[in-house]
C-alpha positions in Angstrom: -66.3 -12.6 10.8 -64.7 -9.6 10.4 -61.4 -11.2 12.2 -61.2 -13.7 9.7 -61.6 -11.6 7.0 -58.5 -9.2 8.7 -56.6 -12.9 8.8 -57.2 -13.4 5.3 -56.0 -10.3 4.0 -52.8 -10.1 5.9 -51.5 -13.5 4.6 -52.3 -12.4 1.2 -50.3 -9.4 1.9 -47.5 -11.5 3.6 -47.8 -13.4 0.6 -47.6 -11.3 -2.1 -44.7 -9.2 -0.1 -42.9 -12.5 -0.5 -43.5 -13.1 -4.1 -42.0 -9.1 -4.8 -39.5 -9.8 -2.8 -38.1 -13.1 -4.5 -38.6 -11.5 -7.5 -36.4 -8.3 -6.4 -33.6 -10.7 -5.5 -34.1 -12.7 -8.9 -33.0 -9.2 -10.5 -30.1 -8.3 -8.0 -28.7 -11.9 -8.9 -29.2 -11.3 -12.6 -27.1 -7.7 -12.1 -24.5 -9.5 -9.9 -24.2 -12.1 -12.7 -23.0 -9.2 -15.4 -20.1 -8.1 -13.1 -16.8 -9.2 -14.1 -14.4 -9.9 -11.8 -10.6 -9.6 -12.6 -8.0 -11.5 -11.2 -5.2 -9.4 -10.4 -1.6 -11.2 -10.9 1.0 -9.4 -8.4 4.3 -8.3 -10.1 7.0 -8.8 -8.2 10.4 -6.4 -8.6 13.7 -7.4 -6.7 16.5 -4.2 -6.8 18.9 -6.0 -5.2 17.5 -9.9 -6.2 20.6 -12.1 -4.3 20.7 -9.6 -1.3 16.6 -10.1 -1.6 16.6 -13.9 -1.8 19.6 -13.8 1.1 17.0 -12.4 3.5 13.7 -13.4 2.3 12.0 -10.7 0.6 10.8 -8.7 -2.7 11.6 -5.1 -2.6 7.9 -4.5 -4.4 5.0 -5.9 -5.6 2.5 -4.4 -8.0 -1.2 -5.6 -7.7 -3.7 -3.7 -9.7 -2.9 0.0 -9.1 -1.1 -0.4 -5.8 2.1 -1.0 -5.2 4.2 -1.7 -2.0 7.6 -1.3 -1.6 9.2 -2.9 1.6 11.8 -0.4 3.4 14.9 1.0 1.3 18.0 1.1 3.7 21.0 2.7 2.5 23.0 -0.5 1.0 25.1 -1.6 -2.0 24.4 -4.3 -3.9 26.1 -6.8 -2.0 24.0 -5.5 1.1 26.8 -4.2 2.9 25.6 -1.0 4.8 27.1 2.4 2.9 27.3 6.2 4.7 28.1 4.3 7.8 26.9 7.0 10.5 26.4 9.9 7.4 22.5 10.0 8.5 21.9 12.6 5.6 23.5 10.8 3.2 21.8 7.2 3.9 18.3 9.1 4.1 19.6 10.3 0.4 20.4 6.8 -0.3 17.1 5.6 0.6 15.0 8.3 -1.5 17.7 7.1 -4.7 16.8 3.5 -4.5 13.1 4.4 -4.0 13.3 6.2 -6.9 14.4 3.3 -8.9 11.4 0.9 -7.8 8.8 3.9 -8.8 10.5 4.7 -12.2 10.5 0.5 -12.9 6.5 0.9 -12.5 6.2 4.2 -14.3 5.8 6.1 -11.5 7.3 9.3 -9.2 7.0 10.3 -5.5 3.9 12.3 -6.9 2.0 8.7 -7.1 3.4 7.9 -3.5 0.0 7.7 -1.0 1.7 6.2 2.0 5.5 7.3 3.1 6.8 5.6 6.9 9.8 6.5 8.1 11.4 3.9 10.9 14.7 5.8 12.3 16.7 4.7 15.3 17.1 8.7 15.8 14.5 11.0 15.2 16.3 13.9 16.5 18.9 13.3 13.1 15.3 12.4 10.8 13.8 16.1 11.9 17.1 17.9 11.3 17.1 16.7 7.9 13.5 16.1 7.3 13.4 19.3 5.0 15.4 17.1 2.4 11.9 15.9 1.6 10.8 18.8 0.1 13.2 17.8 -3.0 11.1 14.5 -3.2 8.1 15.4 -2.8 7.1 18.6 -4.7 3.8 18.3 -5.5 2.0 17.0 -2.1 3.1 14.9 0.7 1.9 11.7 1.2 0.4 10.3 4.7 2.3 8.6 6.8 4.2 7.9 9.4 7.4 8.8 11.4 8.8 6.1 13.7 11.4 6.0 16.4 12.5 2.4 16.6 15.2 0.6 18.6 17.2 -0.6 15.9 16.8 -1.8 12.2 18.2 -4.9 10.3 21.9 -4.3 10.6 23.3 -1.6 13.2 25.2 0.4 10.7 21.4 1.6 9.4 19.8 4.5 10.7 16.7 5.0 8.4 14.7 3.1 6.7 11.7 4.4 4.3 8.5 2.1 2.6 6.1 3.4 0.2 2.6 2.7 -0.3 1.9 3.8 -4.3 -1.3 4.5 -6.4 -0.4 4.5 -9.7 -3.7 5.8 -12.3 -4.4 3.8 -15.0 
């Protein structure tokens, strides 16, 4: 007898654990229901829009608060390479055109979160590395510093991309 009576009250238990618990998730769906979701529509910024078109890209894109700008390379509009073997000066290049993107959005290297570097010669990247100091003089962002084989044309030597949070 007493068995049965054990039996009896642990379905009533499993039962009214189910009950609370359907009801719990009645609640959590009524919450989720309140959210609202917004659809973010990426803006897209071309610098150099025939050179970007020519090989198939968009020099940024703005979603939300984040933006990504692909690499800047020291080029003129046309995309012919300039400072041709003048590492300091196409690094400069590259910090002037990324400066262009950011101001577009409203932003400055102090809303840059993510700085990579590719260079074909890190030695020339450390010598002049200080530079950045000029750019970035409230905090560095994270990043990256890579030695690569060779970039789009030959004639380039650096090439920089920025990951940016801009505040609402």
């Amino acid at each position: 007898m007493k068995i049965t009576t054990f039996l009896k009250l642990g379905i009533i238990l499993v039962l009214i654990s189910i009950i609370a618990f359907g009801c719990n998730q009645q609640q959590k769906a009524k919450e989720t229901e309140a959210i609202e979701v917004k659809s973010e529509i990426p803006e897209y910024f071309h610098l150099r829009p025939e050179v970007e078109k020519a090989y198939g890209y968009s020099h940024a894109v703005k979603i939300g608060n984040d933006i990504k700008i692909s690499g800047a390379v020291s080029m003129d509009d046309e995309g012919n390479p300039t400072a041709v073997g003048d590492f300091e000066q196409q690094m400069k290049n590259c910090y002037a055109d990324l400066e262009k993107i950011l101001k577009h959005y409203g932003c400055t290297f102090d809303d840059v979160i993510v700085e990579n570097v590719f260079t074909t010669t890190m030695p020339k990247f450390l010598e002049f590395a200080s530079y950045r100091n000029e750019i970035y003089t409230k905090q560095f962002p994270t990043g990256s510093w890579l030695g690569v084989k060779e970039l789009a044309l030959p004639e380039f030597m650096i090439e920089i991309e920025l990951d940016v949070y801009k505040a609402e």
